[in-house]
C-alpha positions in Angstrom: 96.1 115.8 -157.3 95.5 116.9 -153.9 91.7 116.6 -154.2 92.1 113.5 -155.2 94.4 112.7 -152.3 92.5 113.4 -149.9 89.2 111.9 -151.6 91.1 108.9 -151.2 92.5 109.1 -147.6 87.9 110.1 -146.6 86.7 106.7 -148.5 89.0 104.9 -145.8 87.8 106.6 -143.0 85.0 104.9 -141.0 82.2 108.0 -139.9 81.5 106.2 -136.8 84.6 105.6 -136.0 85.8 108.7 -136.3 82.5 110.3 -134.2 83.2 107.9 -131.4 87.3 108.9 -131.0 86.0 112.6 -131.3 83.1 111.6 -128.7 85.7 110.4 -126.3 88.5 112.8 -126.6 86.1 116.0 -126.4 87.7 118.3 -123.8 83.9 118.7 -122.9 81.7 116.6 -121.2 79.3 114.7 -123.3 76.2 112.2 -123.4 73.3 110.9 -125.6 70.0 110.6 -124.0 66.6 109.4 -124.8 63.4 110.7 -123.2 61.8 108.7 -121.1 57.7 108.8 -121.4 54.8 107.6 -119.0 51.7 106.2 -119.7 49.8 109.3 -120.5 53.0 109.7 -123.5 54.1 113.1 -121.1 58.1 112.6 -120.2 58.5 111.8 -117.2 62.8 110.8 -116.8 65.5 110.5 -119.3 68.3 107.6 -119.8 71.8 108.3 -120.3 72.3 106.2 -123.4 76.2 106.9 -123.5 79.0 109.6 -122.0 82.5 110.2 -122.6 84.9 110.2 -119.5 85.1 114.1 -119.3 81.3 113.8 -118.3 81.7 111.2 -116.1 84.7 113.1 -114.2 82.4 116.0 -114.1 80.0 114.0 -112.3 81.9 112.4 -109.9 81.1 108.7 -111.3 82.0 106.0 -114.0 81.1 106.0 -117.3 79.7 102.5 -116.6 77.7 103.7 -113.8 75.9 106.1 -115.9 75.1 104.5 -118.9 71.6 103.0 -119.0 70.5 104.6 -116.0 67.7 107.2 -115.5 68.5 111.0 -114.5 66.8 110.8 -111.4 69.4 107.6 -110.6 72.8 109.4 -111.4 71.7 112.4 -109.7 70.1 111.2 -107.2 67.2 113.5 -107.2 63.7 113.0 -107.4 63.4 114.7 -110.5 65.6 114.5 -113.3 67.4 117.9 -114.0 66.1 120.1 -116.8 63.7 117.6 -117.6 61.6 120.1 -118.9 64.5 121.7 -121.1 65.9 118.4 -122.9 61.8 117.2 -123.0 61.1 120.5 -125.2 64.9 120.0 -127.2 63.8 116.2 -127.5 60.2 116.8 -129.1 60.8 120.0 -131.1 64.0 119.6 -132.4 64.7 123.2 -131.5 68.6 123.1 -129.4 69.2 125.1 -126.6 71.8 126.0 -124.4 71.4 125.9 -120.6 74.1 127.3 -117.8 74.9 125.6 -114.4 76.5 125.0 -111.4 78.2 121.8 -110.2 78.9 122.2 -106.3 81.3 119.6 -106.3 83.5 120.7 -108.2 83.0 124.7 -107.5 82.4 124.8 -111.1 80.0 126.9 -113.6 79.3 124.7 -116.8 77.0 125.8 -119.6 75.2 122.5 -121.4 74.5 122.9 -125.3 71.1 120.6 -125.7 71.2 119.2 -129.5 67.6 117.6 -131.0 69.3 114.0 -132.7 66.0 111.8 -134.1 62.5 112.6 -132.6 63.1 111.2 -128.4 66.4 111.9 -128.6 69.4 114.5 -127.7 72.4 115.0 -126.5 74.1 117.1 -124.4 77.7 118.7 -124.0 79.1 120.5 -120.5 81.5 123.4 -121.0 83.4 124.4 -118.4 83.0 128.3 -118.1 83.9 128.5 -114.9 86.7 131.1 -115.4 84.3 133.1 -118.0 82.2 133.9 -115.0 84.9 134.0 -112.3 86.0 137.3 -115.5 82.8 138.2 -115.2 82.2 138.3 -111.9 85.9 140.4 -111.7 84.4 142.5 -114.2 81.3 143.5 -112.4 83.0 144.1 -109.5 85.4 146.3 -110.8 82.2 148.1 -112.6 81.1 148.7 -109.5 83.9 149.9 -108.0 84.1 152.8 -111.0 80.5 153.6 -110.8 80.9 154.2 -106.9 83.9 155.9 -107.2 82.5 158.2 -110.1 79.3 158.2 -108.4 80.3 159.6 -105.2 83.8 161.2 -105.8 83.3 165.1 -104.7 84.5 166.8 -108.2 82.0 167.2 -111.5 82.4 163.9 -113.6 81.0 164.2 -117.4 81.5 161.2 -119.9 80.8 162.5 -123.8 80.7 161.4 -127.0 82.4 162.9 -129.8 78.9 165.0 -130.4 79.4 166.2 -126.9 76.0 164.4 -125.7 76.4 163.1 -122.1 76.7 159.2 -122.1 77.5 159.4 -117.9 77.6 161.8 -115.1 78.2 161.4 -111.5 75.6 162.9 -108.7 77.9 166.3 -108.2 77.4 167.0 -111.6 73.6 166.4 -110.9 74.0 168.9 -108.0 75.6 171.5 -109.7 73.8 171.1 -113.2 70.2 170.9 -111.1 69.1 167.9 -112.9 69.1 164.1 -112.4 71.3 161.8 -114.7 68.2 160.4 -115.9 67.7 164.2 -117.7 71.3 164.7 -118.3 72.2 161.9 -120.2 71.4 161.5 -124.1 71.6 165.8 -123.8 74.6 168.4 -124.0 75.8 170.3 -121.6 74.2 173.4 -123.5 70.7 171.6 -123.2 71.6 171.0 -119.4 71.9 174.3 -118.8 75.0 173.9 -116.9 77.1 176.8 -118.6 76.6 180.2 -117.0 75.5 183.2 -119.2 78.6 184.1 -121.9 80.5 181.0 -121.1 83.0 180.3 -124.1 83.1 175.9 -124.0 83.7 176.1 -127.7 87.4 176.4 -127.3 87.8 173.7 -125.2 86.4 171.5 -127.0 88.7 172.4 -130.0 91.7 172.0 -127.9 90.1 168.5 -126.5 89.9 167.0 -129.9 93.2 168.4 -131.0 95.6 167.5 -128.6 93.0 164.6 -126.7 93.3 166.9 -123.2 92.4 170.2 -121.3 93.9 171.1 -118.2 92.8 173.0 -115.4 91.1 175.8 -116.8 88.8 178.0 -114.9 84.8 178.0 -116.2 81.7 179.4 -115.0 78.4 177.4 -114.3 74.6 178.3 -113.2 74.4 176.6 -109.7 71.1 174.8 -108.8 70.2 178.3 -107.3 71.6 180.7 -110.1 74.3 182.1 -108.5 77.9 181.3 -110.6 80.1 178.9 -109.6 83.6 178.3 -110.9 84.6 175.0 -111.7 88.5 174.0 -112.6 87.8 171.7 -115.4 90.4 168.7 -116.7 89.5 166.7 -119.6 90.7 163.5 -121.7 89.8 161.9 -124.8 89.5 157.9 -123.4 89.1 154.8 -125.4 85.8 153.4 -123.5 83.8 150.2 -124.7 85.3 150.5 -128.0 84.2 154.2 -128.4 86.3 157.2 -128.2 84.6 159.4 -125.0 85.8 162.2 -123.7 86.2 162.5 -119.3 85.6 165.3 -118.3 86.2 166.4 -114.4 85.6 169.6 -112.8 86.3 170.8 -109.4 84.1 173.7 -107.8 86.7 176.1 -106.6 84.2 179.0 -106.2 85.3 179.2 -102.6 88.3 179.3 -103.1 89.1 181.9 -105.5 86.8 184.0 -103.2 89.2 183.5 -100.4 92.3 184.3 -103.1 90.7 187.4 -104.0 90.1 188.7 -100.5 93.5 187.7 -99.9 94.9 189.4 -102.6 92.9 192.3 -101.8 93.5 192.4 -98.1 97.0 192.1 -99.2 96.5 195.0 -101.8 95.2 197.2 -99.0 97.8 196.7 -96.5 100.5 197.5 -99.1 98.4 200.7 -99.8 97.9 201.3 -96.2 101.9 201.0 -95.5 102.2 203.7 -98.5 99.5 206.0 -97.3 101.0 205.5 -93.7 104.6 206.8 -94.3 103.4 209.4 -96.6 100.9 210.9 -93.8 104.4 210.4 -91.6 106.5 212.4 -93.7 103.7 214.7 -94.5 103.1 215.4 -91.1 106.6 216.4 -90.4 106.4 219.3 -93.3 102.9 220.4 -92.2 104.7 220.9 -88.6 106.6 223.6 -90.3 104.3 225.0 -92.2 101.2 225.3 -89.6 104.0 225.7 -87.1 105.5 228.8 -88.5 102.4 229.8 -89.7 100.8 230.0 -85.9 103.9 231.8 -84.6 103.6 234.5 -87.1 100.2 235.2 -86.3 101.3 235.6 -82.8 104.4 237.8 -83.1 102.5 240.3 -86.1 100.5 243.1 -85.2 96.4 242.8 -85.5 96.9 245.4 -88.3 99.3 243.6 -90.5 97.6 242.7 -94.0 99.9 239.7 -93.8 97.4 238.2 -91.2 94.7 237.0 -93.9 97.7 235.2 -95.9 98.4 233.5 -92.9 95.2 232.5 -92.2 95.2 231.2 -95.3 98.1 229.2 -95.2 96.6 228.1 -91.6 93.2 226.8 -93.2 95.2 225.0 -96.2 97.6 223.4 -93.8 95.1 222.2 -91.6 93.1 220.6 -95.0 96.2 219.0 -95.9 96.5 217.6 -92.0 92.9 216.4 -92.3 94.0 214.5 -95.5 97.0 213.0 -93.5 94.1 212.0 -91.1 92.6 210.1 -94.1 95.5 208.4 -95.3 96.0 207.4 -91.5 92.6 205.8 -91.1 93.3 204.7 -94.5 96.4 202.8 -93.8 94.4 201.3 -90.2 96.2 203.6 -88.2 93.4 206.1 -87.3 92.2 205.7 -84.1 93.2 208.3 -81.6 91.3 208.8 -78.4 89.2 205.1 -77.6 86.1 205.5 -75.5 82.8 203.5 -75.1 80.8 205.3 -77.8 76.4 205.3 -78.0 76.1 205.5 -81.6 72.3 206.6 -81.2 73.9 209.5 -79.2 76.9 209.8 -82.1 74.7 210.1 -85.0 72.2 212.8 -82.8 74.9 215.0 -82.4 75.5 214.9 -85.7 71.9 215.4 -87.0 72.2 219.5 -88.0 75.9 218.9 -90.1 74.3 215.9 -91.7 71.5 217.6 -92.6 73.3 220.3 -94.1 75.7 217.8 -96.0 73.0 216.2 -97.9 71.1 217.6 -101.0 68.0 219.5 -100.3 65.3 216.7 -102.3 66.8 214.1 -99.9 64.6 213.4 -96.8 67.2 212.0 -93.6 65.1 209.4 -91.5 66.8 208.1 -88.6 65.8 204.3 -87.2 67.5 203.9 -83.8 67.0 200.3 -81.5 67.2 200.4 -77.9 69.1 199.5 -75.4 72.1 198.9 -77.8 75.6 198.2 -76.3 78.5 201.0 -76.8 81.1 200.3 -79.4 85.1 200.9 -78.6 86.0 203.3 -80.7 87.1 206.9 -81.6 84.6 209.0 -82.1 85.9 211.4 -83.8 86.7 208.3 -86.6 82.6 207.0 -86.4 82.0 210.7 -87.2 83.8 210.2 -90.5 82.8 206.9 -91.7 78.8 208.1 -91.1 80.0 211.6 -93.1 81.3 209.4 -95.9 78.6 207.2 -96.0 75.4 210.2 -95.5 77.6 212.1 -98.8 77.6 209.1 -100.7 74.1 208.2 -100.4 73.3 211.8 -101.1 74.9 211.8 -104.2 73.3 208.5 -105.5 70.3 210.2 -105.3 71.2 213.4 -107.0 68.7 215.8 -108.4 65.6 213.4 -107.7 64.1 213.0 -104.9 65.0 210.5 -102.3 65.3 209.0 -98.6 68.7 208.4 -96.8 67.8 205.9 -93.8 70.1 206.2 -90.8 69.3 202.8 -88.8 70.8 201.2 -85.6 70.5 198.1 -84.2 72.4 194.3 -83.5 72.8 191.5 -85.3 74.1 188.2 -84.4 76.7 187.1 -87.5 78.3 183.7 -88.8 80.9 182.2 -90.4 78.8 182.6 -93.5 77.5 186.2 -92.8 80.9 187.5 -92.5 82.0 185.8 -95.5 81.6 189.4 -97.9 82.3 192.0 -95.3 84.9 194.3 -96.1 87.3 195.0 -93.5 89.2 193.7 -90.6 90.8 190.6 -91.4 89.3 187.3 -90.0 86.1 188.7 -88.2 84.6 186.2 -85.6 81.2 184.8 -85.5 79.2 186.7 -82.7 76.9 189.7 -81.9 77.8 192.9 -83.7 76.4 196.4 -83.2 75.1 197.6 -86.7 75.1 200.9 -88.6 73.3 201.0 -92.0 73.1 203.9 -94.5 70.7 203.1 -96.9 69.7 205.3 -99.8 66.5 205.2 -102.9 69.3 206.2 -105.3 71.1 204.8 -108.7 72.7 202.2 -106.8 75.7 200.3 -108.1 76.6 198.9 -110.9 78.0 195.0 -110.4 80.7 195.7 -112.3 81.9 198.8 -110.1 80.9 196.8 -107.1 84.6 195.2 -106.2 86.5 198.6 -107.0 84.5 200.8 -104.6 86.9 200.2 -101.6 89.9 201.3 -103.8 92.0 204.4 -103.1 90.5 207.4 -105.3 87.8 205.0 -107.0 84.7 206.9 -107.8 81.4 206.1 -110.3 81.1 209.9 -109.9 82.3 212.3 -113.2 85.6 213.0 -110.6 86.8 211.4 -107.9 86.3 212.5 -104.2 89.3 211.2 -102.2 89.8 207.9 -100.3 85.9 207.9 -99.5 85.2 204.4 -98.9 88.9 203.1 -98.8 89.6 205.3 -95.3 86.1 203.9 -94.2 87.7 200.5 -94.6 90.8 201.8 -93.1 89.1 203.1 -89.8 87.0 199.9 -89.5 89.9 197.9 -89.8 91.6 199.5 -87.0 88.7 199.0 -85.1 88.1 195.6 -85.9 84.6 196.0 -87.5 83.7 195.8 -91.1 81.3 196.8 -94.2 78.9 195.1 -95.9 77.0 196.7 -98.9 74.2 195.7 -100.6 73.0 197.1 -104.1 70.7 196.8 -106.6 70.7 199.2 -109.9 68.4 201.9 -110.4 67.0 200.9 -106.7 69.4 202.1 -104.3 72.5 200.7 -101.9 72.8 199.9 -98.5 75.7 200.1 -96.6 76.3 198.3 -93.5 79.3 199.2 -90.4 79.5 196.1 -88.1 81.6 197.1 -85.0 82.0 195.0 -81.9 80.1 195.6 -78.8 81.9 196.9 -75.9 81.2 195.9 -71.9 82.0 199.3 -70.8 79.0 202.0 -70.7 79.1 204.6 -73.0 81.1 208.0 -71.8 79.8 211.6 -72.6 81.3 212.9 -76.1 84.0 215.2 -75.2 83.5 218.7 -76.8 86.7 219.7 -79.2 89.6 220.9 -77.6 89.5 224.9 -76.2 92.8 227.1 -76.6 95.3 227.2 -73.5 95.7 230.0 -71.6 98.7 232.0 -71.7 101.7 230.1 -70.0 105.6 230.2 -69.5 107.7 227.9 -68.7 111.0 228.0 -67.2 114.3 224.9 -67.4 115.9 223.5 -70.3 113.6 221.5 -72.7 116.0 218.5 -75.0 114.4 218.8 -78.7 115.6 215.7 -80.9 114.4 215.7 -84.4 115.8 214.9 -88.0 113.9 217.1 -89.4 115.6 221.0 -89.6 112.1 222.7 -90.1 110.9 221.0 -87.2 113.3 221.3 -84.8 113.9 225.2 -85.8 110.2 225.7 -85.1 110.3 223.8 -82.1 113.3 225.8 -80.8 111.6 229.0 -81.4 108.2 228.1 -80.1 110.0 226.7 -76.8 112.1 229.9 -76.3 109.4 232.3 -76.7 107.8 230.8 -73.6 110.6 230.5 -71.6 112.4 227.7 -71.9 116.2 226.8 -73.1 116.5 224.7 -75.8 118.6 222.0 -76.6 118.2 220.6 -80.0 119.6 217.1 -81.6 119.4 216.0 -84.8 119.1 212.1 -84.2 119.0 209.5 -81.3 123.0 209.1 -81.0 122.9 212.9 -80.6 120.5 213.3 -78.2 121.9 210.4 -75.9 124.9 212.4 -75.7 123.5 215.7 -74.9 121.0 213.8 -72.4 123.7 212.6 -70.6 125.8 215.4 -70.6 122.6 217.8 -69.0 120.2 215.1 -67.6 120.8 217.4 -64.4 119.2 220.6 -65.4 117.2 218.9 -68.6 113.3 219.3 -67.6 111.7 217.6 -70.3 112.4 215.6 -73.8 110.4 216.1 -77.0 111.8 213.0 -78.6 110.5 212.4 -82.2 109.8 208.7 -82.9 111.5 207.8 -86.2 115.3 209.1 -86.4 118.7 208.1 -88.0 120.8 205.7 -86.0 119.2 205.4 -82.8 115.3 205.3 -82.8 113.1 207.1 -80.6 111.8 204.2 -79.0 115.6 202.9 -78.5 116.7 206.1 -77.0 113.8 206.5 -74.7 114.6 203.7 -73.3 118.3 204.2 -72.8 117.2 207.7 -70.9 114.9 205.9 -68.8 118.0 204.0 -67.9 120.1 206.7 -66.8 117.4 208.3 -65.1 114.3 207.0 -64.5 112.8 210.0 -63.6 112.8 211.1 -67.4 109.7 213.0 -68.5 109.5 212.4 -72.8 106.7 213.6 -74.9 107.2 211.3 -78.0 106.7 213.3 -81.3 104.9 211.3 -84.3 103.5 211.6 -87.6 101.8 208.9 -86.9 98.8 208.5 -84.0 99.1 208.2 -80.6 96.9 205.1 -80.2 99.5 203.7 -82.7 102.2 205.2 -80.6 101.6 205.0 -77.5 100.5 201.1 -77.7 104.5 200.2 -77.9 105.1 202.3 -74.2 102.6 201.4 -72.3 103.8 200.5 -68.5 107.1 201.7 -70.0 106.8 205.6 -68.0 106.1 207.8 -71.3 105.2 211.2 -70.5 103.2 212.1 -73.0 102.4 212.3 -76.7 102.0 215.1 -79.3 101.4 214.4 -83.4 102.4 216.0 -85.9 101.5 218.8 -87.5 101.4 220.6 -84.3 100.7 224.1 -83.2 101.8 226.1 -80.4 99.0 225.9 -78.5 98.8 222.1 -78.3 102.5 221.7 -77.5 102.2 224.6 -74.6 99.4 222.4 -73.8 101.1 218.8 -73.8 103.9 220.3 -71.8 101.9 222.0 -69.5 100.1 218.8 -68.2 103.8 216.7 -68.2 105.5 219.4 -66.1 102.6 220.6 -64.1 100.4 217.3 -63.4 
């Protein structure tokens, strides 16, 4: 019944009719043409046969002033637009569609060209100017992403599901070594971009399981071989109808090489507080022990068989003071007496002791510039970094034979330069005077390489001591540094840097002769909290003379100062006591009498010491352990300048 309903309603319906009321309402401008030919039968114009008023508002005109006129006449041209185009449509009964621009109306159209019987065609205008204003917004903001991705800093990678590389920006072309015309269609594998054992695998898993990775630290073969670590991000991104995967990676290589030196520096100075107090409190028991020790071997007889135990308890003390000395330069608190040193003249002196110190198959050659600057420093300290250093390179070599090169000379450092050296914190670009020891032994293995400035490290079957770590420490109190250089099987090379100093190198002071015989006379104020210390004190000052008055802590000794500041020749003040520190009560006594002669006492150095009173009128200063021959000594030149 329907069919036949609408069967019905068609026979009614006139065709041309209905094609004209279409022809007229179309939203779209349209016209019937026929070609126009000239006399050789090649077209030459067209005529506009009929329009509908959509065309003839796209044009500007009436319908009636287009219909039976030429192209050339409604355009107004001297040729009739596309001519060529609605010829070939005309002829061959092929249609075609055209695209173009009407300045009038600001407007892109594209014209569908239809064959109708052999001359003629028509034509219908669609507005599409908004398809190309989307268009053009759409390129633009292509090319917005493709600079952005193009020239952001960090690694951008765009995958497929396979993991082949549909996009990648030029860092990734920097890092990878490779242009994007070789990295795309690949995988990252085929790039080469992962470094050696890299474990990507995982990430990927995680990427496809939960569609993101984040911030996760990977290596990669820089363009020149040399790791780099990139922080890499990734999501799973719907992309052109395709699921991708973004990846982005930034190369923090730098910076976790600035973390670890930080958290190394900061390792160190914890360590070097540590070893600091320890040597302090060391120092303090060594005082009685070496102290005691010395007096006994004064006040017995040369016949007593105790003498040889007390020697011995002398040359064990004084090991266990030289071990406080390492801890000290250790902790960067080692430096004593500061001169201009000549390292050439340093190492000379020390020519016979080093070439005792190293095995017998190792040849020592010494390379010394000229005219080098003197370095600041105590030389006593240089003696045992080169020690160290000349042992060190010994034992690398071993049984076999070998060559341990001593070698002086300057070098001008940068930013970059300083970058690896091991030491003082935040060395400046500039000239440095260089020490290397450099040795044809086993070398070092990479993966010993950071751990050989730790405390009690060692490569070696058992561990030597603080080594390399009180190297570090000395250097840092110095402000120099170390850099080493190793290669396996080859040998090492270990390079001091110190800074250059504009005063002329002093004569090395020979080590320090025994007093002669002295006495004193006058009452000598002892404060210390330790009981050892100040009962060896008190016996070490009365046997030469003096009265003793002796304090257990700052309050103490305030008190007894100003009670018998009259008849009170000298204070031997120790630096670190209950209630009211040494430096505290120093300066209180200077205040009721400036006058005041202290030696300051100290497990620690003088140069640490002594720093904190300068201008301030100190006396003097004597470390602990001490022995009665440097305290007759230190009191000597205080009383008797």
């Amino acid at each position: 019944m329907p069919q036949r309903r609408a069967a019905e309603t068609a026979s009614k319906m006139n065709p041309a009719s209905l094609f004209r009321s279409l022809f007229i309402h179309m939203n779209e401008g349209a016209a019937l043409h026929e070609l126009v030919l000239g006399e050789d039968g090649a077209p030459e114009n067209y005529r506009i046969l009929a329009v509908n008023p959509r065309y003839a508002q796209i044009l500007g005109i009436d319908v009636d002033q287009a219909v039976g006129r030429l192209g050339t006449e409604v355009y107004g041209v001297p040729e009739a637009p596309y001519l060529k185009e609605f010829a070939e449509v005309a002829l061959s009964g092929q249609a075609m569609r055209l695209e173009t621009y009407f300045p009038p109306m600001a407007k892109h159209f594209e014209i569908s060209v239809a064959p109708l019987e052999t001359g003629f065609f028509a034509t219908i205008f669609t507005d599409i100017t908004q398809r190309r204003r989307d268009e053009e917004a759409l390129r633009r903001s292509e090319d917005r992403f493709n600079r952005i991705f193009q020239f952001v800093p960090d690694v951008l990678m765009l995958a497929d599901t396979e993991g082949r590389l549909v996009d990648v920006n030029e860092a990734f072309c920097q890092i990878a070594g490779c242009s994007r015309e070789q990295a795309v269609g690949r995988t990252t594998a085929e790039v080469g971009l992962w470094a050696e054992g890299t474990e990507v695998g995982p990430l990927v898993r995680t990427l496809r399981e939960a569609g993101k990775v984040d911030l996760v630290d990977v290596k990669v073969a820089g363009p020149n071989g040399k790791p780099l670590t990139l922080q890499l991000s990734a999501r799973r991104v719907a992309f052109e109808d395709r699921e991708l995967y973004l990846w982005a990676g930034r190369d923090i290589t730098e910076a976790r090489r600035l973390e670890g030196q930080l958290l190394q520096a900061q390792k160190m100075e914890s360590l070097g507080v540590l070893a600091g107090g320890i040597a302090h409190d060391f120092n303090n028991l060594l005082t009685g022990i070496l102290g005691n020790a010395d007096m006994a071997l004064i006040e017995l007889s040369s016949s007593s068989a105790a003498l040889v135990n007390l020697d011995a308890i002398g040359v064990a003390a004084r090991r266990a003071a030289e071990l406080c000395r390492q801890l000290l330069a250790y902790s960067g608190k080692g430096r004593f007496v500061v001169q201009a040193v000549d390292l050439r003249e340093l190492v000379e002196e020390m020519l016979h002791l080093l070439q005792l110190s190293i095995s017998k198959k190792a040849v020592l050659k010494l390379n010394f510039a000229s005219g080098l600057p003197a370095v600041e420093a105590d030389a006593t300290q240089l003696r045992q970094i080169i020690m160290n250093l000349i042992v060190n390179a010994s034992d690398a070599i071993g049984d076999r034979s070998g060559v341990i090169s001593v070698t002086t000379g300057a070098v001008h450092c940068d930013a970059a330069y300083l970058r690896d050296v091991m030491g003082a914190a935040n060395l400046q670009p500039g000239l440095y005077v260089a020490l290397e020891v450099s040795d044809t032994g086993c070398g070092i293995e990479r993966a010993a390489l950071p751990r050989i400035f730790d405390p009690f490290y060692s490569t070696k079957f058992t561990g030597r001591g603080l080594g390399l770590a009180a190297v570090v420490g000395i250097l840092r109190s110095h402000k120099g540094g170390i850099k080493v250089y190793t290669e396996p099987g080859k040998g090492s090379c270990f390079k001091v840097l110190l800074p250059p100093s504009n005063a002329v190198a002093q004569a090395l002071q020979p080590s320090a002769v025994a007093t002669r015989a002295w006495t004193g006379t006058g009452t000598i104020l002892l404060a210390d909290d330790e009981e050892t210390v100040r009962a060896l004190g008190r016996r070490m000052l009365e046997k030469v003379g003096f009265k003793v008055i002796d304090v257990t802590d700052g309050r103490e000794a305030l008190t007894a100062f100003e009670a018998h500041k009259d008849e009170i020749r000298c204070v031997i003040l120790d630096l670190t006591m209950p209630h009211v520190d040494g430096e505290a009560c120093f300066r209180e006594m200077r205040r009721m009498s400036p006058d005041v002669r202290v030696i300051l006492s100290s497990g620690y150095n003088e140069q640490e010491v002594v720093s904190r009173f300068v201008g301030k009128g100190l006396a003097g200063f004597v470390q602990k352990p001490y022995t009665l021959n440097e305290l007759l000594t230190k009191l000597r030149e205080v009383l008797e300048p």
